[in-house]
N, C-alpha and C positions, 0 to 999 in steps of 0.2 A: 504493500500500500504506500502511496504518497504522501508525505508527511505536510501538516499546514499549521499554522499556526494564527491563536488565538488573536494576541495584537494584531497580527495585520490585517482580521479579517471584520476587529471593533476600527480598524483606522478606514477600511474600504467601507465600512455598511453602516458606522454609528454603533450608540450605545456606551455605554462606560464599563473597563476591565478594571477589576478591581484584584489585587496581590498580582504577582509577574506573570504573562501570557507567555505559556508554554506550549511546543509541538505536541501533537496527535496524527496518527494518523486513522483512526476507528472511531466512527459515532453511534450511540447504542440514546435509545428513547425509553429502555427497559431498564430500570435500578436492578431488577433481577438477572441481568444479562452481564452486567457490567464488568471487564474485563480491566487489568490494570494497565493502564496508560490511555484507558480510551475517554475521550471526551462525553458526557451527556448534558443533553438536551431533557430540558422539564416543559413538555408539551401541555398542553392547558386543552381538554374538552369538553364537550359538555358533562357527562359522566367521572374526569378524571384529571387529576392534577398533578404532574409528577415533581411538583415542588413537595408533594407531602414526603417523599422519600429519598429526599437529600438527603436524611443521616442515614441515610443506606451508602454512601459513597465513598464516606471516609476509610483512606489508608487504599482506594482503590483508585477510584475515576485521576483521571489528568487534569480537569477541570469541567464546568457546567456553564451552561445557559439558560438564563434564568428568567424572569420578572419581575423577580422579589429580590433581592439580595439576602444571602443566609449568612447573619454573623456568626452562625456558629460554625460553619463550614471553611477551613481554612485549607481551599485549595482557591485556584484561580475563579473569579465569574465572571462571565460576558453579560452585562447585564441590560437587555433589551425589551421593550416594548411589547414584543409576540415572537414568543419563541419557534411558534410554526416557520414564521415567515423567515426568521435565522436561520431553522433547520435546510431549507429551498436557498437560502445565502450562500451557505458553508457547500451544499449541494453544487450552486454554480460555480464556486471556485474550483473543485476537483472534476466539471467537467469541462472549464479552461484550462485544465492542465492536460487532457485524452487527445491525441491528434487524431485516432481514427477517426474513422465515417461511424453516426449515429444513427440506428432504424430508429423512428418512432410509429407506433401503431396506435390504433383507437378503433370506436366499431360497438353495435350496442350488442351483439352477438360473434364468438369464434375470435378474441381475442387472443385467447390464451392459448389457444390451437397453432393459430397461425404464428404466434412470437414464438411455440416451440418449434415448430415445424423449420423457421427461419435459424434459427441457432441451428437445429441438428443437420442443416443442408450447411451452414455454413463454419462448423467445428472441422466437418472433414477436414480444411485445409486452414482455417483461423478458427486463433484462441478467441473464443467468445465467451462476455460479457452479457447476460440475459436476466429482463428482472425474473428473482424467485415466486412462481407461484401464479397471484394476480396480485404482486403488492401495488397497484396503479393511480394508487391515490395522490393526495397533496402528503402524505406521508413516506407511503409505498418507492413512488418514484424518487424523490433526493436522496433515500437511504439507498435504493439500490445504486443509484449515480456514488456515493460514500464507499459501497463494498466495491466498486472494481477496482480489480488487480491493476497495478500500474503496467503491467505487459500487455494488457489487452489488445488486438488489433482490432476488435470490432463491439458497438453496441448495440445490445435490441432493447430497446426501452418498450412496455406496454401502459399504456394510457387509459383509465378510466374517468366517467365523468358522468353526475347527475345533476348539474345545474349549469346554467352559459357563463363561459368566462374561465369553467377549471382547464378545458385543455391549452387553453394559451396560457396560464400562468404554468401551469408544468411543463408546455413549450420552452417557458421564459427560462425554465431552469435546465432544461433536457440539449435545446437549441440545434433539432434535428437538424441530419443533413439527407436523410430521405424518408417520405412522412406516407402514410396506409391511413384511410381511412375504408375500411374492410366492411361496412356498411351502417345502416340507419336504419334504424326499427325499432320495436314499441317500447324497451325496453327503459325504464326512470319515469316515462311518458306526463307519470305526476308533476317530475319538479322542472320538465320543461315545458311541457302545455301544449303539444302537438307531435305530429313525427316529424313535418318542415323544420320545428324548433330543436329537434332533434339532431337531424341534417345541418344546421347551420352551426349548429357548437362543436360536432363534429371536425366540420370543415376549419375551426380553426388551426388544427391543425399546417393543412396548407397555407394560410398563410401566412405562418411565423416561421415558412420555408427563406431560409438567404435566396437570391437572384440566381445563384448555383442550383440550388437544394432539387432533387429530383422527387416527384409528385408520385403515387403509383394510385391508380382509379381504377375503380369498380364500374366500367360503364353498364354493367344489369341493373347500377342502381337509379331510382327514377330521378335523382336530383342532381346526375352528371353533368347536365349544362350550368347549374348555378356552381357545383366545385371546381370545371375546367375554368370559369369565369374567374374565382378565386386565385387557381393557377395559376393564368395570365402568362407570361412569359418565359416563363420558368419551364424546363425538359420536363417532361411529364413521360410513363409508361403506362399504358392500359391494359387492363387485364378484363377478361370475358370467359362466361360458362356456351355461350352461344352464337356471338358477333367477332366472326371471322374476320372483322377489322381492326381487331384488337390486338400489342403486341403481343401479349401472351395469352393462350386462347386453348379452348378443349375444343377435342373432335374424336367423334363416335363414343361417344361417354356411354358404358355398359354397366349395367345393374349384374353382378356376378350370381343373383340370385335369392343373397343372403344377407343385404344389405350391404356391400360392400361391392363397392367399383370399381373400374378399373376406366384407361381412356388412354388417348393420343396427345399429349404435351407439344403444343406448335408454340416456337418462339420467332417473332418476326423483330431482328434489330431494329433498333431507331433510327438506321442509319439506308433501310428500306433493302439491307442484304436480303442474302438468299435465309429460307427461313429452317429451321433447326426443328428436326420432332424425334418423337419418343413415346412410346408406350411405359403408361402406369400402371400402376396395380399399388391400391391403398391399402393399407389395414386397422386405418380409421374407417367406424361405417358412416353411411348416410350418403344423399347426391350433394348440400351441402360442401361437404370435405372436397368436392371435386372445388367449388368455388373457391373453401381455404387456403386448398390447396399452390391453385393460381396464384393468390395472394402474396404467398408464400416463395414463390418461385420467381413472380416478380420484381420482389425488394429481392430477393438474392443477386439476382441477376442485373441487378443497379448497381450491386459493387462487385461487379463485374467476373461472379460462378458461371461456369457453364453448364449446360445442359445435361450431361452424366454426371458433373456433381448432384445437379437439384433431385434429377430421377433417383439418384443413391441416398440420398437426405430424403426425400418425401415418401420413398418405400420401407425407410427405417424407422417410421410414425408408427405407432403404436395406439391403445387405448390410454385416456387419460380419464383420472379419476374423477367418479363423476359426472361426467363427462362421455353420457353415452357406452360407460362401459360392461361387458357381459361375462356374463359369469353363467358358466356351465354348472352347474350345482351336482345333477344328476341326470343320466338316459334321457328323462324325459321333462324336467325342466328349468326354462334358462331364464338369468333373469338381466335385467337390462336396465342400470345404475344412471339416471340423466338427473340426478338430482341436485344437482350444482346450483341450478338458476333455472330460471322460465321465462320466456314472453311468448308471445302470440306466435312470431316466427319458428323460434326453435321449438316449438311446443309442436307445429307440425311438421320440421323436418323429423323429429323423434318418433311423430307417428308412421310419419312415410320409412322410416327404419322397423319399426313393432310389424307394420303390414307385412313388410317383406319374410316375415317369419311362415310356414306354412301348416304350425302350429295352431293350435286354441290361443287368442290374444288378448291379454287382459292389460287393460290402462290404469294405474293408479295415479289420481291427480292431485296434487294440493294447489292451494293460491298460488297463482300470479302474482306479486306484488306491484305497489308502484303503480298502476293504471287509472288512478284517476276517475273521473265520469265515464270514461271508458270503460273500465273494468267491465263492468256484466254483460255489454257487449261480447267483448272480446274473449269472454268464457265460454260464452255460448257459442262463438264461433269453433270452439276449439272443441266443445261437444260435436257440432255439425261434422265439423272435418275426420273426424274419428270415426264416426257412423260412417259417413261417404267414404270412407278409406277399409272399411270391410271391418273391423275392427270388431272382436265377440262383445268383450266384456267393459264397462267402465264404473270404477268403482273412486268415490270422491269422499273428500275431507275439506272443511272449509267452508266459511260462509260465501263466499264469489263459484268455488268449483260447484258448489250445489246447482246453480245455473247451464254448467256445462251438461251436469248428469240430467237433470230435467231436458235437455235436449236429445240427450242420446239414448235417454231411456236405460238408465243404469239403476247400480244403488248407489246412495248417499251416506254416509255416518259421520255420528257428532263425536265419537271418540277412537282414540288412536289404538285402543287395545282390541276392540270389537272387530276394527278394519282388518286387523293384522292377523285375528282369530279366524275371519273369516277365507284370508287369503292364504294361511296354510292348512285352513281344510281342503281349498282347491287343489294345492300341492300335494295332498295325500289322497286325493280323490283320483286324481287324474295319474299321479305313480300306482294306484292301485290298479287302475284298470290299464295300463300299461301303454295312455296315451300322452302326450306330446302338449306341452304349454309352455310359452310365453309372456313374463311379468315384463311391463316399462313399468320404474317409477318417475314420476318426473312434479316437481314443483318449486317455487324461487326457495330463496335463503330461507325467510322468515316461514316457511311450511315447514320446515326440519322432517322432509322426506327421508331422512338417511335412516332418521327410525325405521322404515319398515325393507330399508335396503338390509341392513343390521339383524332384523327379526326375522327376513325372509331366508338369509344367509344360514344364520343360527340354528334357526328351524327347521330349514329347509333338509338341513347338512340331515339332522339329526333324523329325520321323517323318511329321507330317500335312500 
């Protein structure tokens, strides 16, 4: 790691250091975490104040940042206004110190798919730098800008955002040098107020692109004329599941059967050469991953991987937790983990993956979060789509999913023990008679679906 130090970074940003500002090169927000020499940060939120655990630091931390000044605390303090906004300070310093090229991503769905998918194409031949996980927040991203290795040759930054104005301020501190906006859908929908409003916080990504910075676009998405607009002058690459005039593009996209596709990788330079292809074969499911995919191949391919890398990087994908993943429990039934998050969209690429089973398919739903006046719309949508998609069973939890099941003609329950009693009697019904079933669970955070990923597992193990 890159060592910086405390004085210089109260002389560039303000604030008062109070005992001698010494070097660090590790910043930790966690008193529990803290390692000797490493600097913390007492972040302030609504729930949580980590000035109450300053005398957790003594004889350890390098020094803190603070709000308050702690007389009892006799190492160094930065002592600042908002320590958030410190933490995003000390962030930009150490990522004016990185001369590689910066990915940054954003997108209300397939985030986290695509920034893996973009490291594991491009580790083959660069050390990369990726944030862990989805830390994408105003928190997320300065700390992972803080942990890279000073050897890195490349970064993938992931970007999250549920109100206008956060992706440009984690811009402010990221300062990509090529920017994904991977798409726009219902997802926050509450604290923006539309999917336009959606689309346009998005897009600021592109424009806290430098006059260099290379653009990469979604043209399937319907607001490609107002983000090329954004573009403006600046190289831009486009990538497409369908429009062959795309630089990076699918063709003859095959459903293998089992939810899992395969397809033809056509790359067309910007430079209007001859063009480059390639047969895939994913081992992410869903059609989907064909579009992540792209994504993915096109920020690689801005800093300038070729095409047998990207093919050797997007075949070495895998399932990601959560995240659409399946678990063979037993002969006869599988079960199919999307419990990470929901909206509108991923809710029916996951069913369009359940279909493909030729199985008995059962949908377990909980809330959507975040929808706003929308909501019971959008639920019911997702009951319709389920029904129209051949779909046997749908069984709900929640006050919003009740709406979906009223439409699809399912059951409903008010409690989470009942659901899960009922859904390993299905698992022992159907191993008894020695037929063939298919569980999706899927619902956002706030449903805490994992419970019955957990029960079904457990249970399941135990029953088959």
């Amino acid at each position: 790691m890159l060592s910086m130090n405390l004085t210089e970074l109260a002389a560039q940003y303000g604030g008062t250091l109070v005992n001698p500002g010494i070097g660090f090169s590790t910043v930790s927000i966690d008193s529990r975490s803290i390692k000797s020499g490493d600097l913390f940060v007492a972040i302030e939120g609504n729930n949580f104040d980590g000035h109450m655990f300053l005398n957790n630091l003594s004889g350890t931390a390098s020094g803190a940042v603070v709000s308050k000044y702690a007389d009892t605390l006799n190492i160094p303090q930065w002592v600042v206004q908002d320590t958030t906004k410190a933490l995003g300070d000390i962030a930009r310093c150490r990522r004016d110190q990185f001369l590689g090229p910066l990915i940054a991503l954003t997108g209300s769905s397939g985030k986290t798919s695509v920034k893996d998918a973009i490291a594991m194409i491009l580790s083959q031949t660069h050390k990369v730098h990726a944030t862990s996980g989805n830390l994408n927040n105003h928190y997320g991203v300065p700390l992972t800008l803080l942990e890279m290795d000073q050897y890195a040759d490349i970064a993938v930054i992931e970007m999250g955002a549920s109100a206008v104005g956060e992706i440009d301020y984690l811009c402010s501190i990221a300062k990509p040098d090529i920017a994904l906006v991977n798409n726009a859908q219902s997802a926050h929908i509450e604290g923006f107020g539309s999917l336009e409003a959606i689309a346009d916080a998005k897009a600021e990504i592109y424009a806290c692109l430098g006059p260099a910075g290379i653009a990469v676009v979604n043209i399937d998405q319907p607001w490609v004329e107002k983000w090329l607009s954004i573009v403006g002058e600046r190289p831009y690459l486009s990538f497409s599941v369908s429009d062959a005039s795309a630089n990076i593009f699918a063709r003859e996209i095959y459903d293998n059967g089992d939810g899992y596709f395969r397809f033809e990788l056509v790359i067309r330079p910007l430079n209007n050469g001859t063009c480059e292809k390639s047969l895939v074969q994913l081992k992410i499911p869903g059609r989907h991953s064909v579009s992540n995919s792209l994504a993915a191949a096109a920020c690689s391919y801005a800093v300038g991987v070729n095409i047998t890398q990207i093919v050797s990087g997007l075949e070495k994908m895998s399932d990601i937790n959560g995240r659409l993943q399946q678990y063979k429990i037993s002969e006869t039934f599988r079960l199919i983990d999307d419990s990470y998050n929901a909206n509108l969209d991923s809710f029916k690429a996951a069913i369009d993956v359940l279909a493909c089973a030729k199985d008995h398919c059962i949908l377990v739903m909980g809330d959507m979060g975040e929808l706003g006046e929308q909501s019971v719309t959008m639920h019911q949508q997702v009951g319709q789509y389920a029904k129209k998609s051949g779909i046997n069973s749908l069984y709900s939890i929640g006050l919003d999913s009740e709406y979906a099941c009223a439409e699809f003609g399912g059951s409903h329950f008010s409690d989470k023990n009942t659901l899960l009693m009922s859904l390993v009697q299905q698992v022992e019904q159907f191993a008894t008679n020695g037929e063939s079933l298919t569980v999706l669970i899927k619902g956002s955070r706030s449903a805490n679906m994992e419970f019955f990923v957990n029960g079904l597992i457990n249970r399941g193990k135990a029953l088959c």
